[in-house]
HTML snippet that shows the backbone in 3Dmol.js (N, CA, C, O; Angstrom):
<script src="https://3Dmol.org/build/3Dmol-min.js"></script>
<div id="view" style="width:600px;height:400px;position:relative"></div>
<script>
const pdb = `
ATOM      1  N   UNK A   1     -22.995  -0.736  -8.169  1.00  0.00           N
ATOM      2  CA  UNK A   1     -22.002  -0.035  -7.403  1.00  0.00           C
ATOM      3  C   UNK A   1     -21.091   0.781  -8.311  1.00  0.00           C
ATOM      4  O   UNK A   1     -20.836   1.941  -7.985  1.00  0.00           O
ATOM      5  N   UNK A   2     -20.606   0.289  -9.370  1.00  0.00           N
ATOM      6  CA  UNK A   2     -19.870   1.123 -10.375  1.00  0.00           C
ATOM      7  C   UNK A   2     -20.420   2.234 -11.273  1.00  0.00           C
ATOM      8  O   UNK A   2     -19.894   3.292 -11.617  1.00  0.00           O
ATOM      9  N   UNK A   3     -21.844   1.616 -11.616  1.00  0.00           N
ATOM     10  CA  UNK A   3     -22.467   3.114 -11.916  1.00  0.00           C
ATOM     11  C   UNK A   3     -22.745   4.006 -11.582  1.00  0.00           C
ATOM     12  O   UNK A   3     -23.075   4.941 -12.312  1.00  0.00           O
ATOM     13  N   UNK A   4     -22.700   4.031 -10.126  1.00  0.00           N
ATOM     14  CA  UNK A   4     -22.763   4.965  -8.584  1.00  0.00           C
ATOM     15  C   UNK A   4     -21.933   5.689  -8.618  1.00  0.00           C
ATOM     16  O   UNK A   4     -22.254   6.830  -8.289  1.00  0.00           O
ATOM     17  N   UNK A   5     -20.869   5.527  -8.905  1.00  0.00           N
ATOM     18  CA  UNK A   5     -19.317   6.001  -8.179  1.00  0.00           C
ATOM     19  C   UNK A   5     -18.357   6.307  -9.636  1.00  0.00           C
ATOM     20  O   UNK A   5     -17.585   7.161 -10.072  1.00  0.00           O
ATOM     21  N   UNK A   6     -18.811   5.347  -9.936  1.00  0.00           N
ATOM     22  CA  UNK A   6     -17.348   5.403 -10.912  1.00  0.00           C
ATOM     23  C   UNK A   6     -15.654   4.963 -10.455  1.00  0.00           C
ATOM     24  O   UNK A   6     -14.728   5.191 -11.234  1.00  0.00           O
ATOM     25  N   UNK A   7     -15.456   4.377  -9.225  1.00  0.00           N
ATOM     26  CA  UNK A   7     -14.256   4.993  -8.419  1.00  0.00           C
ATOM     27  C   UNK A   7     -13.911   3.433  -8.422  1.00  0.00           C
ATOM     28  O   UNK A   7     -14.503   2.456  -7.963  1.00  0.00           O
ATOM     29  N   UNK A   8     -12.933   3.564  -8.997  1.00  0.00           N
ATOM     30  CA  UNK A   8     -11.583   2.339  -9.148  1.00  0.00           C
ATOM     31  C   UNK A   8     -11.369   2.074  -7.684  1.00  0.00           C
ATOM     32  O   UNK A   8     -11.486   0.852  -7.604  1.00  0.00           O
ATOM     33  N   UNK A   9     -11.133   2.517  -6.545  1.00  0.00           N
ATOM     34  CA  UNK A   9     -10.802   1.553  -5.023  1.00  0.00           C
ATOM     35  C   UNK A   9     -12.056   1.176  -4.663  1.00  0.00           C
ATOM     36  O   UNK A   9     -12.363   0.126  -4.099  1.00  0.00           O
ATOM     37  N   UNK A  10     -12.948   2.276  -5.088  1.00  0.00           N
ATOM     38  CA  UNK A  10     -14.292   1.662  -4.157  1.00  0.00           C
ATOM     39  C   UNK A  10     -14.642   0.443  -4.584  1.00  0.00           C
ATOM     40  O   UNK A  10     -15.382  -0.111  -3.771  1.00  0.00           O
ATOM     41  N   UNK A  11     -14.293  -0.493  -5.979  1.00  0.00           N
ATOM     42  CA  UNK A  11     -14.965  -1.090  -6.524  1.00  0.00           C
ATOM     43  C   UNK A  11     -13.695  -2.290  -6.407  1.00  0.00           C
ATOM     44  O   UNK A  11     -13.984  -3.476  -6.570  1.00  0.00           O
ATOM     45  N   UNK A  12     -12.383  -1.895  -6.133  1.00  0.00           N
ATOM     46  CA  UNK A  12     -11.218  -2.509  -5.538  1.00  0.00           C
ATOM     47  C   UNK A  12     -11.776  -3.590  -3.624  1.00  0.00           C
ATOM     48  O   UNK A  12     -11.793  -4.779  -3.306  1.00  0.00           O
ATOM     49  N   UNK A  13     -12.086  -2.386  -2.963  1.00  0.00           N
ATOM     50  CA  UNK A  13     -12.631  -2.729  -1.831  1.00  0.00           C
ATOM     51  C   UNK A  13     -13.385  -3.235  -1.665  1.00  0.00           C
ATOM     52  O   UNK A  13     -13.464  -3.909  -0.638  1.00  0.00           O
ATOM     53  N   UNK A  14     -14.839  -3.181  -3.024  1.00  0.00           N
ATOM     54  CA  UNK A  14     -15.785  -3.876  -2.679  1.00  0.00           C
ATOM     55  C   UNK A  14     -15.358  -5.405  -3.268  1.00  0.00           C
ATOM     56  O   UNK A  14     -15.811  -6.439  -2.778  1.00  0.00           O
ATOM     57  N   UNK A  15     -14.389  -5.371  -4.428  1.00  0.00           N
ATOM     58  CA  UNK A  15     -14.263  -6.983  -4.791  1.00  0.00           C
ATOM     59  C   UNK A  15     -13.303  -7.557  -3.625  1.00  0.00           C
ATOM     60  O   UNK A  15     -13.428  -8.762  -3.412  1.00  0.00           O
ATOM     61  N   UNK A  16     -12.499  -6.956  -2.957  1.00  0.00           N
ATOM     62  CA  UNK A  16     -11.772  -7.463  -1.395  1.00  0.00           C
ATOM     63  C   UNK A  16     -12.681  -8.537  -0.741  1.00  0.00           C
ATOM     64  O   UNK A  16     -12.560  -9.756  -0.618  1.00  0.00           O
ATOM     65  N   UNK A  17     -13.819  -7.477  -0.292  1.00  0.00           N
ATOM     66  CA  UNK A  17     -14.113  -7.708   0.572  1.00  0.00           C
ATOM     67  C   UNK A  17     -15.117  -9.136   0.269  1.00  0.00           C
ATOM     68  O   UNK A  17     -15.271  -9.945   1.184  1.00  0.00           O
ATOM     69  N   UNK A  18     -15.657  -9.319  -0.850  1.00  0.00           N
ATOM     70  CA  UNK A  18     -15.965 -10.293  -1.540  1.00  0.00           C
ATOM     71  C   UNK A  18     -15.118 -11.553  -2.080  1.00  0.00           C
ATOM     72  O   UNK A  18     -15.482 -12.498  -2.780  1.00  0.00           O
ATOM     73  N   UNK A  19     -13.803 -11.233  -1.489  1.00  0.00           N
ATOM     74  CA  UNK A  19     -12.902 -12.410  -1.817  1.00  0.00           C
ATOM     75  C   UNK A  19     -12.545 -12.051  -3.016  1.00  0.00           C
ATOM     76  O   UNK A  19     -11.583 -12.819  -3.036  1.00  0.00           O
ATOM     77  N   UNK A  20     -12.491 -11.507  -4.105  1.00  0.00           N
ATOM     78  CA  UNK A  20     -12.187 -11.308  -5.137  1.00  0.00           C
ATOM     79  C   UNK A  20     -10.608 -11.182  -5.504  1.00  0.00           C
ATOM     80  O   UNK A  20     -10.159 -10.114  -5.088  1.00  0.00           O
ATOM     81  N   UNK A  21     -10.090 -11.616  -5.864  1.00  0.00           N
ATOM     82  CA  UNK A  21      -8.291 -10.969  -5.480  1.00  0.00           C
ATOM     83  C   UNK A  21      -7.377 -11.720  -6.835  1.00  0.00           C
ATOM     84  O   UNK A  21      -7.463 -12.837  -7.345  1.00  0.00           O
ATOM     85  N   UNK A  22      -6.579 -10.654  -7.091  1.00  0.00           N
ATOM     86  CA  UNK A  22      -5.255 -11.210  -8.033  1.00  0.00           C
ATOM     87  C   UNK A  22      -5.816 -11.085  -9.213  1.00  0.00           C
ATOM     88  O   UNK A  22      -6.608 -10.161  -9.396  1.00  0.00           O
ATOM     89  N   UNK A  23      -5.520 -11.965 -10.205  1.00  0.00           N
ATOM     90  CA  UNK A  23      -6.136 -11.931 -11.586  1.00  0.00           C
ATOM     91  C   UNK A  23      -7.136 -11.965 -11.560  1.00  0.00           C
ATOM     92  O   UNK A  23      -7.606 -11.162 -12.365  1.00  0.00           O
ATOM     93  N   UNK A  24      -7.958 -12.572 -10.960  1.00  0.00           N
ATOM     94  CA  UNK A  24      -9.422 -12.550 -11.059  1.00  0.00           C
ATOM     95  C   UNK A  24     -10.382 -10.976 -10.824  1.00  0.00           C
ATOM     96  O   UNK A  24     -11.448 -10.647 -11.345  1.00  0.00           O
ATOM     97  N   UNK A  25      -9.554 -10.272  -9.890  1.00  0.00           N
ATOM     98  CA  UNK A  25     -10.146  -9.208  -9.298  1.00  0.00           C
ATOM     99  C   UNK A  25      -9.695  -8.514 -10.388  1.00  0.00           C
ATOM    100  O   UNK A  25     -10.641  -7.772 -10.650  1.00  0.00           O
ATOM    101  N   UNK A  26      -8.526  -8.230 -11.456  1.00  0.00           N
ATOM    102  CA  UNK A  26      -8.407  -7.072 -12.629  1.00  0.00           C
ATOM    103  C   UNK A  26      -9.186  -7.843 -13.363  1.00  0.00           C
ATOM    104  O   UNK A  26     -10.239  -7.271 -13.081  1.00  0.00           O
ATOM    105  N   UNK A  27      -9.494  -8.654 -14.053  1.00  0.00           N
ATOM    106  CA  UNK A  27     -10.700  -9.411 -15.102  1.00  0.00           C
ATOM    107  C   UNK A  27     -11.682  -8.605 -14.851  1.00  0.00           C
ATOM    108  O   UNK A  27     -12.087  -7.736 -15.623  1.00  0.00           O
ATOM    109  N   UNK A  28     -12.146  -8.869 -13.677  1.00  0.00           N
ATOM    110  CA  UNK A  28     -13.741  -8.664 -13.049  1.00  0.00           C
ATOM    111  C   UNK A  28     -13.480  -6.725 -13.256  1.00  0.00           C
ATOM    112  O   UNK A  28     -14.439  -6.084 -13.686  1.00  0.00           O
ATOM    113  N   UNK A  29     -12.671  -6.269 -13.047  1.00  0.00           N
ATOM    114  CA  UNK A  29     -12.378  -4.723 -13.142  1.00  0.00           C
ATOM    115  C   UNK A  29     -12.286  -4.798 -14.209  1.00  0.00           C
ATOM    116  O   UNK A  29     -13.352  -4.429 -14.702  1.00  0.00           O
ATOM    117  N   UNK A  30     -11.569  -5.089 -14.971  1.00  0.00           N
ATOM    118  CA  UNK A  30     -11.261  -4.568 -16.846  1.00  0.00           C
ATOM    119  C   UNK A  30     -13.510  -4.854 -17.152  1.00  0.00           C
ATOM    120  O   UNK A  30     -14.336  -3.993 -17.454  1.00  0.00           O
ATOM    121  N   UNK A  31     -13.730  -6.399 -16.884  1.00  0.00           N
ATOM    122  CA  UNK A  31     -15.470  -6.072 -17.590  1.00  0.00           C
ATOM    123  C   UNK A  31     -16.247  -5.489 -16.722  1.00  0.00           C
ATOM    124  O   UNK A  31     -17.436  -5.495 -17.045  1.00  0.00           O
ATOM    125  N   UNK A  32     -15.971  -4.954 -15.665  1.00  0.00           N
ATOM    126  CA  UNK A  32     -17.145  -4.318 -14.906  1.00  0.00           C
ATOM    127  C   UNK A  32     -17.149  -2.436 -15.561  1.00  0.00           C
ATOM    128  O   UNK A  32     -18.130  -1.734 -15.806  1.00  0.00           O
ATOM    129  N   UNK A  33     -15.365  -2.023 -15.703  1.00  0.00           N
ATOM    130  CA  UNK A  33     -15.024  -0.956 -16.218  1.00  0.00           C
ATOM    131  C   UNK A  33     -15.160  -0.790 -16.926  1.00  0.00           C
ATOM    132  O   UNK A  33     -15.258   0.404 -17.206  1.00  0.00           O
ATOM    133  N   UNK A  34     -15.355  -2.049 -18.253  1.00  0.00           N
ATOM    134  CA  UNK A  34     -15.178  -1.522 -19.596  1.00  0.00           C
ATOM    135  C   UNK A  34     -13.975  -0.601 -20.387  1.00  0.00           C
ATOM    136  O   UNK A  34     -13.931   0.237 -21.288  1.00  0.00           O
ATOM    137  N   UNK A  35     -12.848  -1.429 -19.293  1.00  0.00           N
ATOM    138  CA  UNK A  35     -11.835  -1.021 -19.664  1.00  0.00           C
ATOM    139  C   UNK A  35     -10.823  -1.592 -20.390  1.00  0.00           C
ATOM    140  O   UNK A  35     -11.186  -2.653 -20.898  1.00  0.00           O
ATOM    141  N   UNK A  36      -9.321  -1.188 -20.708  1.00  0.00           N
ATOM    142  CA  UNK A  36      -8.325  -2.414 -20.934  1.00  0.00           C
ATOM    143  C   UNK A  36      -7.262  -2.882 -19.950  1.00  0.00           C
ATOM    144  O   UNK A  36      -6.869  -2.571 -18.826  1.00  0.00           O
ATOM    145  N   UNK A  37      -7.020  -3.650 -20.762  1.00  0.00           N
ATOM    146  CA  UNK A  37      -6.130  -5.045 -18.925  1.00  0.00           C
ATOM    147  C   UNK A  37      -4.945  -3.827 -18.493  1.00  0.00           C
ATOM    148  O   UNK A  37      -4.418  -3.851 -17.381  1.00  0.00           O
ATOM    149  N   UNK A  38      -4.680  -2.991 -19.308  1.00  0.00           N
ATOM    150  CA  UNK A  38      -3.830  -2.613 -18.118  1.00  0.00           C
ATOM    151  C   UNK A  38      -4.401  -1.320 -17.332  1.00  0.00           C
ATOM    152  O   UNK A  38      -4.194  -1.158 -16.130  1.00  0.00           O
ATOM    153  N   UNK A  39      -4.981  -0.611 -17.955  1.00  0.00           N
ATOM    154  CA  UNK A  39      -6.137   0.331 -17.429  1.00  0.00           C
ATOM    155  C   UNK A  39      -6.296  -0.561 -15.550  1.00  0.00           C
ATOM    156  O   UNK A  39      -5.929  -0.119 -14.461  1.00  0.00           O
ATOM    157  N   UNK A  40      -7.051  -2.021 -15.933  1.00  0.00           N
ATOM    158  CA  UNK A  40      -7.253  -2.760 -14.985  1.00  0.00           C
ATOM    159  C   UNK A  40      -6.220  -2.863 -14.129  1.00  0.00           C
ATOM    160  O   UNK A  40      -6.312  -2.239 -13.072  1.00  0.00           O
ATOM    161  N   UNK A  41      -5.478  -3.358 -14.292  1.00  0.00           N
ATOM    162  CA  UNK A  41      -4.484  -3.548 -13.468  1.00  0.00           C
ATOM    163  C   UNK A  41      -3.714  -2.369 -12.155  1.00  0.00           C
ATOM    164  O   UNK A  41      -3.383  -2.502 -10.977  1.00  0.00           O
ATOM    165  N   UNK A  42      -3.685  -1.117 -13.269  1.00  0.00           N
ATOM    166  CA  UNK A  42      -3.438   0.333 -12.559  1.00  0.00           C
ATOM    167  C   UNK A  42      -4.415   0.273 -11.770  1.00  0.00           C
ATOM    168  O   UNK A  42      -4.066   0.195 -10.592  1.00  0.00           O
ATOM    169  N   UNK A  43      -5.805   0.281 -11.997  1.00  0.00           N
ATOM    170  CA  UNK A  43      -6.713  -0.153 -10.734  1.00  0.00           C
ATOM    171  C   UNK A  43      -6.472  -0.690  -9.947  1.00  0.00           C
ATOM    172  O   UNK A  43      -6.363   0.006  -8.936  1.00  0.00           O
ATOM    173  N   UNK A  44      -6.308  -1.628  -9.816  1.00  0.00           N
ATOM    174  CA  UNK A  44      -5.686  -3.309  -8.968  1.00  0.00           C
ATOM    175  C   UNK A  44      -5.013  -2.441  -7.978  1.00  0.00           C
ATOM    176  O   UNK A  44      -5.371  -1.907  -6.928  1.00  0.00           O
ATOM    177  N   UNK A  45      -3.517  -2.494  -8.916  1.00  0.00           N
ATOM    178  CA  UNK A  45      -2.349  -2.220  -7.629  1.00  0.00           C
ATOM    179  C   UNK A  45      -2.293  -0.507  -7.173  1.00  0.00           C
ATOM    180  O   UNK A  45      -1.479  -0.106  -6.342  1.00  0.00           O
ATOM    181  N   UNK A  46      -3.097   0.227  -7.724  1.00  0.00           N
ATOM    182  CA  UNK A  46      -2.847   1.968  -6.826  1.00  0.00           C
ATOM    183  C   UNK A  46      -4.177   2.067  -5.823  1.00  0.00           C
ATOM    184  O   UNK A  46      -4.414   3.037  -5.103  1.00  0.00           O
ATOM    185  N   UNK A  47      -5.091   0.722  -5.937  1.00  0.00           N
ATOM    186  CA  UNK A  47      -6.007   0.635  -4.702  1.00  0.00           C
ATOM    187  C   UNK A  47      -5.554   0.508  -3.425  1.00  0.00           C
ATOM    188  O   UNK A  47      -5.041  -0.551  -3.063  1.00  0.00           O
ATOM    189  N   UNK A  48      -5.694   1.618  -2.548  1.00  0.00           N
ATOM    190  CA  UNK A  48      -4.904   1.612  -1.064  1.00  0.00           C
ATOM    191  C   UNK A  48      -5.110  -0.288  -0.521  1.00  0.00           C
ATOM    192  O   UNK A  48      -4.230  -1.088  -0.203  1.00  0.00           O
ATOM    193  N   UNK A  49      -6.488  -0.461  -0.598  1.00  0.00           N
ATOM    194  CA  UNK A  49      -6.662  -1.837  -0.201  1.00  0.00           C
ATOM    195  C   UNK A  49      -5.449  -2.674  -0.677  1.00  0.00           C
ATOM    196  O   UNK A  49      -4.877  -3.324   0.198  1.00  0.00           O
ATOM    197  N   UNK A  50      -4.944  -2.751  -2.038  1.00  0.00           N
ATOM    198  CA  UNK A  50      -4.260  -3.802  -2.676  1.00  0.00           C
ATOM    199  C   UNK A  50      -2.689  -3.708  -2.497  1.00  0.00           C
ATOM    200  O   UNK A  50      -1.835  -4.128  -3.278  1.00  0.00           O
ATOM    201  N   UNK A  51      -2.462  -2.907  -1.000  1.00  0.00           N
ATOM    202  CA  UNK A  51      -0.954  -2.576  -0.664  1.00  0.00           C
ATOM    203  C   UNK A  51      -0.256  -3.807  -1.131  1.00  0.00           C
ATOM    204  O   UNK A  51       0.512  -4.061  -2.058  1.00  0.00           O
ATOM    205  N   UNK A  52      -0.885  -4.586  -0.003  1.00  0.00           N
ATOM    206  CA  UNK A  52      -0.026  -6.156  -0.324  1.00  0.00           C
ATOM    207  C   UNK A  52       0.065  -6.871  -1.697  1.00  0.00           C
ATOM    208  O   UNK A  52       1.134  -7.213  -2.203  1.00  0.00           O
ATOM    209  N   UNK A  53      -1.151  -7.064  -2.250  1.00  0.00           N
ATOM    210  CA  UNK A  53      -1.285  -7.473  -3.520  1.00  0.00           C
ATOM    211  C   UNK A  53       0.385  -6.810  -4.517  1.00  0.00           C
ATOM    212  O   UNK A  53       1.192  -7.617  -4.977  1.00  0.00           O
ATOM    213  N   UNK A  54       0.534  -5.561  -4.627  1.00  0.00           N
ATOM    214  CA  UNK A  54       1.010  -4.898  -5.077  1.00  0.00           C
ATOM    215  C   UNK A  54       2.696  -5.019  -4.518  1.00  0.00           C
ATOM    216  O   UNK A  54       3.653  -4.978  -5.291  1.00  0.00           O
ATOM    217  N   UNK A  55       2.792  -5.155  -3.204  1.00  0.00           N
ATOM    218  CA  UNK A  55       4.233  -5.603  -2.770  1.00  0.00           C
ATOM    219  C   UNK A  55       4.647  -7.265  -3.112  1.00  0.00           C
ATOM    220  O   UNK A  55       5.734  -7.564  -3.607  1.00  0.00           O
ATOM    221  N   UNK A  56       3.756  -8.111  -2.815  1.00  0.00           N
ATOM    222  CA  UNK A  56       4.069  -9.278  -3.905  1.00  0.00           C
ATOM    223  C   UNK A  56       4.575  -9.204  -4.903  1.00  0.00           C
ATOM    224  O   UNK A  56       5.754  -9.490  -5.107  1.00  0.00           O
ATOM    225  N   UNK A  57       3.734  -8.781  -5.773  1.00  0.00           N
ATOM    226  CA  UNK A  57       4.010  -8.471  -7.060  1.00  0.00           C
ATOM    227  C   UNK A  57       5.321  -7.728  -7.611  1.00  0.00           C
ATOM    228  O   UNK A  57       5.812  -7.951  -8.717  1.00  0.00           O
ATOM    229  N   UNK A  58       6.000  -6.463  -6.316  1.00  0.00           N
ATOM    230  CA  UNK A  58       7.362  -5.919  -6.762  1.00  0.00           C
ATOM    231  C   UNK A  58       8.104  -6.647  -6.419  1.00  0.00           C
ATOM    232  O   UNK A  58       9.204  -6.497  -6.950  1.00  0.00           O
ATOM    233  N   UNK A  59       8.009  -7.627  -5.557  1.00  0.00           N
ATOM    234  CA  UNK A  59       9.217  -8.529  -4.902  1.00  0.00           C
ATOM    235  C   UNK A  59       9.106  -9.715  -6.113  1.00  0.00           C
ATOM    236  O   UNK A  59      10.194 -10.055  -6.578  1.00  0.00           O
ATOM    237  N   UNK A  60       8.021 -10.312  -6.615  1.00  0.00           N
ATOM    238  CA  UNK A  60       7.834 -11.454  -7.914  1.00  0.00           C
ATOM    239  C   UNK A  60       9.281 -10.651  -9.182  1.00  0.00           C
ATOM    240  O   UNK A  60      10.187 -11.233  -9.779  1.00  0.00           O
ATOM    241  N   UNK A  61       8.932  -9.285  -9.161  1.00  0.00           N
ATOM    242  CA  UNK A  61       9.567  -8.693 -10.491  1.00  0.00           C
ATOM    243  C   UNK A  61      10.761  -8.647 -10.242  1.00  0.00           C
ATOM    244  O   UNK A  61      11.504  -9.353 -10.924  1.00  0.00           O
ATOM    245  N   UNK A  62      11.295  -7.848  -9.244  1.00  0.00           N
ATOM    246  CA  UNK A  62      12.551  -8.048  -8.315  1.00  0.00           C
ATOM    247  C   UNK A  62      13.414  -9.531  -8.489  1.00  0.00           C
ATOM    248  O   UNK A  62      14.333  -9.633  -9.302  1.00  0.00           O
ATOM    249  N   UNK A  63      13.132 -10.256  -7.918  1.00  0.00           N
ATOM    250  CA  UNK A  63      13.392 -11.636  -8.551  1.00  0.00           C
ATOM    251  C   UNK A  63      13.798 -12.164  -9.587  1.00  0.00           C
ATOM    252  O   UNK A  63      14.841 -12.776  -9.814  1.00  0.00           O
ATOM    253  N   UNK A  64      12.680 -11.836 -10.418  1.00  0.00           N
ATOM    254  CA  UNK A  64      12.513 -11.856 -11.965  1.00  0.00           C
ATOM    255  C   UNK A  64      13.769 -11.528 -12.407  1.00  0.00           C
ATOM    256  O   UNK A  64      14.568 -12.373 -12.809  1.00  0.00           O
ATOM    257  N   UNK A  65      14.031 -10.138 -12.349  1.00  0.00           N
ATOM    258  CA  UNK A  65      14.975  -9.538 -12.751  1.00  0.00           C
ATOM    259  C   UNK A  65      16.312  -9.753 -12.708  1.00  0.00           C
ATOM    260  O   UNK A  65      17.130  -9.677 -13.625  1.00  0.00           O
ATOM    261  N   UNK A  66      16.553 -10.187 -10.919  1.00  0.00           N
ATOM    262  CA  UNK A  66      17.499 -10.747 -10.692  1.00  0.00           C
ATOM    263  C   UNK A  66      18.039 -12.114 -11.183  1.00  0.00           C
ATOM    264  O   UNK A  66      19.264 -12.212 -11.253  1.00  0.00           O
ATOM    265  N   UNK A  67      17.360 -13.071 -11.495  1.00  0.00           N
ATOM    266  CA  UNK A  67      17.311 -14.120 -11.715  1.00  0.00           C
ATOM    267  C   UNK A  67      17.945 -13.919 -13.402  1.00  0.00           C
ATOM    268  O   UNK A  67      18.947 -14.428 -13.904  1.00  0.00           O
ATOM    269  N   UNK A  68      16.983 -13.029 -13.972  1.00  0.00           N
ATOM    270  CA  UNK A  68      18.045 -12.576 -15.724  1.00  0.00           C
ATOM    271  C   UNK A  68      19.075 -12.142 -15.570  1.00  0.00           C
ATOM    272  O   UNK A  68      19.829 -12.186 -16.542  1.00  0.00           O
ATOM    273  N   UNK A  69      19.577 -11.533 -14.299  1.00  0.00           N
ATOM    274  CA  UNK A  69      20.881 -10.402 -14.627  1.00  0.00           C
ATOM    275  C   UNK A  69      21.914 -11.824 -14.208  1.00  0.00           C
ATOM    276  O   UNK A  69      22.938 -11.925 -14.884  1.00  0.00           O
ATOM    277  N   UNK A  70      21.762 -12.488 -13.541  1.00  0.00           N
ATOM    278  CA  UNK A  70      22.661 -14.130 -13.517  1.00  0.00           C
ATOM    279  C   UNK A  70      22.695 -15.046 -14.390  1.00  0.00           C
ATOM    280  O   UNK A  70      23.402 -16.052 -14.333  1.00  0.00           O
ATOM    281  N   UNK A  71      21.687 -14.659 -15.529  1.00  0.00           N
ATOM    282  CA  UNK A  71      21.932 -15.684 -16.519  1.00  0.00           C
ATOM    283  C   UNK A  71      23.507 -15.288 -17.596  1.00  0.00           C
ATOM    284  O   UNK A  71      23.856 -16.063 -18.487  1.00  0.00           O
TER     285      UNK A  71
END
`;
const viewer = $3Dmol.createViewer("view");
viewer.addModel(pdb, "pdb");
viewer.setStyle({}, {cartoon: {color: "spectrum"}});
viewer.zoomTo();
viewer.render();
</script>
């Protein structure tokens, strides 16, 4: 499928739909791409599929952040 396309969502959508998700799904993208983890990751979260994935993740940092600015 990746040698087909080349296309970071298509290959987003197809690990979806396979259950694939979160860290596991940029792993499986960084060695399927032959890319690096953050290469991967930009994959991950600008995949229309990975809206949610990706709003987790700003609300986790959000937090994060907040949680330092009270220390």
């Amino acid at each position: 499928m990746w040698a087909e396309k080349r296309d970071g969502s298509a290959l987003q959508e197809f690990l979806k739909e396979i259950g694939c998700d979160g860290v596991d799904a940029v792993l499986v993208t960084r060695q399927v791409a032959g890319c690096s983890l953050g290469e991967a990751q930009e994959m991950f979260f600008t995949a229309r599929c990975r809206v949610e994935a990706l709003a987790v993740h700003n609300g986790l940092v959000q937090s994060l952040e907040r949680s330092q600015s009270d220390v």
